[in-house]
N, CA, C and O of each residue as an XYZ file, in Angstrom:
316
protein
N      27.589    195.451    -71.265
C      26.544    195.926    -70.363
C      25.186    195.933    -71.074
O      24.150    195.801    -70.424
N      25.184    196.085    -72.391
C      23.683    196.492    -73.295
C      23.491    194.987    -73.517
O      22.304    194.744    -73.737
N      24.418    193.695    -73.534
C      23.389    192.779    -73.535
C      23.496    192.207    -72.672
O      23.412    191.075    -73.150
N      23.688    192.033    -71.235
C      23.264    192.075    -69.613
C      22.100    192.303    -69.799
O      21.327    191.345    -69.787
N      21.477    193.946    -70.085
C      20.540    194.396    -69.792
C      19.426    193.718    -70.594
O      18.311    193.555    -70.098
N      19.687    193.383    -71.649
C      18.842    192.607    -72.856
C      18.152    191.644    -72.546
O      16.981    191.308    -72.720
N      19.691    190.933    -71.696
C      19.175    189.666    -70.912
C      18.216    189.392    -70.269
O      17.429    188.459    -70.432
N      18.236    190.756    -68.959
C      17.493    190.617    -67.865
C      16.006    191.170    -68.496
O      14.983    190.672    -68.029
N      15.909    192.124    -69.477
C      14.466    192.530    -69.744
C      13.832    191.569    -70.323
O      12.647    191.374    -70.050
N      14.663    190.610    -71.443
C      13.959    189.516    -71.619
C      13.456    188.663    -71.203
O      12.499    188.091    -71.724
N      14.248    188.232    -69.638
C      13.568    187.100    -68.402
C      12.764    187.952    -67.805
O      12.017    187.348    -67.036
N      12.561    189.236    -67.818
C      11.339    189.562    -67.565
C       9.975    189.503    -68.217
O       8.805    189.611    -67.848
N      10.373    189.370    -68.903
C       9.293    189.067    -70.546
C       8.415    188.178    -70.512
O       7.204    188.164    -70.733
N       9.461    187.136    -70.088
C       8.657    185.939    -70.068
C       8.346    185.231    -68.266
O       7.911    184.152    -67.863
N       8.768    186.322    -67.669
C       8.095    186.135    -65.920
C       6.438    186.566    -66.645
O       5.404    185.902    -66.575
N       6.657    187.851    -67.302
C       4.943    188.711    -67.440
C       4.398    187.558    -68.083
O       3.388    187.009    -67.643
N       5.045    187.131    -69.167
C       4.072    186.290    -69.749
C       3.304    184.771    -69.088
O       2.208    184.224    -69.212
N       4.295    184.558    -68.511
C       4.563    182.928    -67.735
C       2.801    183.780    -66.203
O       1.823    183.207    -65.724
N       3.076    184.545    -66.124
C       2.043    185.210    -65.105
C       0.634    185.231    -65.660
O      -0.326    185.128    -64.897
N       0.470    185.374    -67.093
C      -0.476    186.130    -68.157
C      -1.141    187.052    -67.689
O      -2.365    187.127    -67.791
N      -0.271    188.033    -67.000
C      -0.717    189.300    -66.818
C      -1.499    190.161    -68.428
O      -1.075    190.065    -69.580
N      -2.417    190.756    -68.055
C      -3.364    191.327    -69.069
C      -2.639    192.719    -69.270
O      -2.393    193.294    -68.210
N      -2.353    193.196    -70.114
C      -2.131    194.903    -70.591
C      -3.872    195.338    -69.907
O      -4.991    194.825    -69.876
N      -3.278    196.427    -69.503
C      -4.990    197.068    -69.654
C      -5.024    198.130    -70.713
O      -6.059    198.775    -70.880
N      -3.825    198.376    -71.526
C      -4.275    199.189    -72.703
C      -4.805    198.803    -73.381
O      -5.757    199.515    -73.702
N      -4.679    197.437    -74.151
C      -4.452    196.690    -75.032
C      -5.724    195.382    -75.157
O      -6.551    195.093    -76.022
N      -5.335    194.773    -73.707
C      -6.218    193.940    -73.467
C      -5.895    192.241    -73.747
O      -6.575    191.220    -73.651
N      -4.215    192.600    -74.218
C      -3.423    191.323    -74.600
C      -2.195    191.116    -73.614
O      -1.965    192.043    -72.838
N      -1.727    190.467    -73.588
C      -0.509    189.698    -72.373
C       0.601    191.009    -72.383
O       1.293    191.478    -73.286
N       0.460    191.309    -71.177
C       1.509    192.402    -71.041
C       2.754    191.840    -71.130
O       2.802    190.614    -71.028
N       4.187    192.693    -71.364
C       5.606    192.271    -71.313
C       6.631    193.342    -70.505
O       7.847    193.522    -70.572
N       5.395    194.062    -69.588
C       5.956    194.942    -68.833
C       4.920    195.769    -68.351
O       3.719    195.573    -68.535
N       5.623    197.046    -67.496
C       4.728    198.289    -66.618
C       5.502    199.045    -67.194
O       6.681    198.801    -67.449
N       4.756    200.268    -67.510
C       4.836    201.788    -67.058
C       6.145    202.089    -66.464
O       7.043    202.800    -66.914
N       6.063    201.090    -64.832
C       6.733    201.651    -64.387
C       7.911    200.585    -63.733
O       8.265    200.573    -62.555
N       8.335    199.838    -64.652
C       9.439    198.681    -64.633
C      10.855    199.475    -64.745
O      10.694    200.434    -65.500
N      11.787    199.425    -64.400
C      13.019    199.640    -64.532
C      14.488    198.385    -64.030
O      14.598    197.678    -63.029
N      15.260    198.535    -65.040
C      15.985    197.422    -64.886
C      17.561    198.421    -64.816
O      17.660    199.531    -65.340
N      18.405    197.898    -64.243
C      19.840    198.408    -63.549
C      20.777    197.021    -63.204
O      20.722    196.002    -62.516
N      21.737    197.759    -64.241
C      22.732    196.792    -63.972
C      23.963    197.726    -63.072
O      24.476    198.823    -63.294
N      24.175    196.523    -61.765
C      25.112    197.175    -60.953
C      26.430    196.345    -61.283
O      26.493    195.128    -61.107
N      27.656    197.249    -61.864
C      28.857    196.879    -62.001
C      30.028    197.032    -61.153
O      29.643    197.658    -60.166
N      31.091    196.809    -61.063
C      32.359    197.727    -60.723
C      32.864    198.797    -61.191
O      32.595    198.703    -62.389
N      33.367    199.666    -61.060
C      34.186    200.810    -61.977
C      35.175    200.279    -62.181
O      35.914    200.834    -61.367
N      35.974    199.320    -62.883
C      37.243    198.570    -62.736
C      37.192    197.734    -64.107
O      36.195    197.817    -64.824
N      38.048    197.102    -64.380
C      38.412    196.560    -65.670
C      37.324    194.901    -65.226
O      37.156    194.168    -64.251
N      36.961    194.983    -66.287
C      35.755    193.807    -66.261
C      36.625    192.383    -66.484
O      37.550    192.073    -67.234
N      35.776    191.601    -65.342
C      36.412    190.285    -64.963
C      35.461    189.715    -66.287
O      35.931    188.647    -66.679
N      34.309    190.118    -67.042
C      34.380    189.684    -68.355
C      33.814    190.221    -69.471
O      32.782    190.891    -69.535
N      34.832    189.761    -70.684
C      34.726    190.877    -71.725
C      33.352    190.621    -72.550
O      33.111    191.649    -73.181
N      32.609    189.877    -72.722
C      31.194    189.395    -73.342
C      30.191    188.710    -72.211
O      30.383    187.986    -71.235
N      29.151    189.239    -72.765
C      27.972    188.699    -71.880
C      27.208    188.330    -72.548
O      26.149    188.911    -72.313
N      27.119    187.558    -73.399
C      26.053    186.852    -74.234
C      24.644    185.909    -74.368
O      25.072    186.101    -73.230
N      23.856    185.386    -74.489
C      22.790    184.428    -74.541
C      23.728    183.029    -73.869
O      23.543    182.424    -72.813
N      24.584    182.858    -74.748
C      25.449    181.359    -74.935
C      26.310    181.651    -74.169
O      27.308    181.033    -74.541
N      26.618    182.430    -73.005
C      27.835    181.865    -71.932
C      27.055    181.698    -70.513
O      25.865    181.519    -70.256
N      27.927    181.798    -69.900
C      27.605    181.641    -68.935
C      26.925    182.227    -68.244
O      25.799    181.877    -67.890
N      27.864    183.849    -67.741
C      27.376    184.924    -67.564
C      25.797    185.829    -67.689
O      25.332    186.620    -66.868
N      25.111    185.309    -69.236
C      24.016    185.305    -69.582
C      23.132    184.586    -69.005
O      21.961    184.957    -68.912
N      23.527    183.570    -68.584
C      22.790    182.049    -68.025
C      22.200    182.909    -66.770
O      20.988    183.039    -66.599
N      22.883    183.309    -66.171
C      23.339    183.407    -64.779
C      22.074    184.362    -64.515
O      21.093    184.123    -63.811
N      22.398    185.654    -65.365
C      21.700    187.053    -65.560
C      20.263    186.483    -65.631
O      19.496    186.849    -64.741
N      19.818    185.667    -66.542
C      19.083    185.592    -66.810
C      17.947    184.650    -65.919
O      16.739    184.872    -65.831
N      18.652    183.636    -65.348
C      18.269    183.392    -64.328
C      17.825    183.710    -63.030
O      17.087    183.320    -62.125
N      18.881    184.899    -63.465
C      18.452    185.836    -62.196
C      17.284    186.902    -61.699
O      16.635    187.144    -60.682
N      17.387    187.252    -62.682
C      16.131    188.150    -63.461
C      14.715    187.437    -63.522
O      13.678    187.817    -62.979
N      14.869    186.575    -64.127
C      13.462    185.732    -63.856
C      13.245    185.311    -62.522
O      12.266    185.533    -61.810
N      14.263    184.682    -62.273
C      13.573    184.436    -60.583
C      12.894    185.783    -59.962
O      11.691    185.879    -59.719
N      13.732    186.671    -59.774
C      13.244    188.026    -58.760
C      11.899    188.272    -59.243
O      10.910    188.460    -58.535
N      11.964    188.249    -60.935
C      10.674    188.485    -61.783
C       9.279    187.873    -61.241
O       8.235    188.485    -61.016
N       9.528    186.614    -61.107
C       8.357    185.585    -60.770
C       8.345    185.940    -59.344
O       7.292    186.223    -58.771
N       9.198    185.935    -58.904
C       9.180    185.987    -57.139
C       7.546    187.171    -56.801
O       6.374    187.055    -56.443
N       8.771    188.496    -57.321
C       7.884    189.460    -57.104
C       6.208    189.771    -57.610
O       5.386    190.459    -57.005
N       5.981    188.889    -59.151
C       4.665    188.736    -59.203
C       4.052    188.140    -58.632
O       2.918    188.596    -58.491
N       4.323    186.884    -57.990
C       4.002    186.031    -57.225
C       3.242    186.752    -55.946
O       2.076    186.558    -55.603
N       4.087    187.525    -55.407
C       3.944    188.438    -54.539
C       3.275    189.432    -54.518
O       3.206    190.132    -53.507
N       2.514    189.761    -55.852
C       1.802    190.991    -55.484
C       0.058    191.286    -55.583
O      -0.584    192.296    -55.872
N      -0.354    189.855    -55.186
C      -1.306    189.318    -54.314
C      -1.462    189.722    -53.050
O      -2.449    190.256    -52.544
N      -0.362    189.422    -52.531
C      -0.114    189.688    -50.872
C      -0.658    191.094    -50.120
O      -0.466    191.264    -48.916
């Protein structure tokens, strides 16, 4: 589950960056908000898999996933 989550904060990382959203603390490329939160929704049940890594699949997947919604939603907040 802790590197799921790794996963997905990292394709967020690079949605912020891929955006070049500005920090306004800082004044350099943000890699997040204040008020970002990331949740991984599982089963309560014996896991259909035992590693979630960079290099499988599973990671692929996550991570893909994550960035899309990522970009989607910056994309979106123009609108």
């Amino acid at each position: 589950m802790v590197e799921a989550l790794q996963i997905a904060v990292e394709a967020r990382v690079v949605a912020m960056l891929a955006a070049r959203l500005i920090s306004t603390r800082s004044d350099e490329l943000a890699t997040g908000t204040g008020t970002d939160c990331v949740v991984i929704a599982a089963p309560d049940a014996a896991p259909a898999h035992a590693y979630c890594g960079k290099h499988t699949r599973l990671g692929e997947l996550i991570g893909r996933a994550s960035l899309r919604a990522c970009t989607r939603a910056l994309a979106a907040r123009g609108n």
